[in-house]
N, C-alpha and C positions, 0 to 999 in steps of 0.2 A: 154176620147178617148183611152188610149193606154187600160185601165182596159176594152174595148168592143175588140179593137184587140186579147189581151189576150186569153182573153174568145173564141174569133172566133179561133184563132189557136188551142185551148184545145178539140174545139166541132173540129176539121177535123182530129186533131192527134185520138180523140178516135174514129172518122167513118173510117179512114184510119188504123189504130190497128184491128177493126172489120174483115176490109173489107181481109186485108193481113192474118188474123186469119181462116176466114173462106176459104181463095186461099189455105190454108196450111194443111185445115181440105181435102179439097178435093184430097189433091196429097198424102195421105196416104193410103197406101194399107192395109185393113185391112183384118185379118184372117177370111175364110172360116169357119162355122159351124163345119166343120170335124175337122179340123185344131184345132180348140179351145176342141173338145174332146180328139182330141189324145194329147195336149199340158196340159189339165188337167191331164188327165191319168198319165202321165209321172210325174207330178209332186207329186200327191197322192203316187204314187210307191216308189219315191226316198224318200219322208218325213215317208212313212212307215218301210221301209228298214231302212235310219237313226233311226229311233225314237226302231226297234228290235235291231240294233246292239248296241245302248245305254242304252235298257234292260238288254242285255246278260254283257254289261261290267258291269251295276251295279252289276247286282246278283254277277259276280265273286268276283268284289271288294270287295263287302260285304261279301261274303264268307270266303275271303283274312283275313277281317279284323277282321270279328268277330272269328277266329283261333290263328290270332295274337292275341289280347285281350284275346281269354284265355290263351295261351301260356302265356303272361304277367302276369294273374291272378296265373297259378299255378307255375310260377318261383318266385313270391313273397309269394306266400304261402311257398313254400318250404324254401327261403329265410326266412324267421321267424322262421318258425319250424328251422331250421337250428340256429338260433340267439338264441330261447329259449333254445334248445336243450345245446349247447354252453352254455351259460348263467351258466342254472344248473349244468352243469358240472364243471365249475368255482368255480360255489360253492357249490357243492361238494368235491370237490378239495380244498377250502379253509378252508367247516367244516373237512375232513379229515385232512389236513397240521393243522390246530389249536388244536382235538384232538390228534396228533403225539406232536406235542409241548407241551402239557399237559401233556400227559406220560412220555415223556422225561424227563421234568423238575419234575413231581412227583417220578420219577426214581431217578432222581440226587438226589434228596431232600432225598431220604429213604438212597441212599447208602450212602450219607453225615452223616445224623443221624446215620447207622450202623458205619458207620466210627469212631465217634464220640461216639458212645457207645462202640467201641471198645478198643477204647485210653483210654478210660475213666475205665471202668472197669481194663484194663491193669495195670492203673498210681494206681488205687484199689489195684491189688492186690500186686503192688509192697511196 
């Protein structure tokens, strides 16, 4: 018994849900044919308008970007060339400084020797 009560309140909640759905269908006013053209209209306009001025920001962006990126590209080119450039000159610089230290030292080494042949024939001819 309470499982047919049940049931009987379930069948007049859903004909009572229908019946208040369809009171509610009727008290809306719906737009006019015209109303729905110019309500389209408007909406096509504004999604075009968005959708150009989200064109024109990419292209700058990308414009933007792809100038920065070469900017990037030729501040690290130069950057190297700079590094190598550098580099060589180091050693340059260090084959220079090693030949100077070679003639120095073959310098010292000769005037030593003259030195030393000097004395030596001296203590000769003494």
């Amino acid at each position: 018994m309470a499982k047919d009560a049940k049931s009987n309140k379930d069948e007049k909640n859903k004909k009572h849900f229908f019946k208040d759905f369809k009171a509610e269908l009727k008290k809306v006013i719906w737009p006019t044919p015209k109303q729905i053209v110019n309500n389209t209209i408007a909406v096509i306009t504004i999604v075009l308008i968005t959708a150009v001025i989200v064109f024109v920001l990419d292209l700058i962006f990308d414009i933007f970007n792809e100038q920065g990126i070469n900017r990037l590209k030729a501040n690290i080119k130069n950057k190297v060339v700079v590094e190598n450039v550098t580099d060589q000159n180091s050693e340059n610089t260090e084959n220079v400084t090693e030949e100077v230290t070679t003639e120095n030292t073959n310098s010292e080494n000769e005037s030593i020797d003259n030195t030393v042949e000097n004395e030596t024939s001296s203590n000769n001819e003494q």
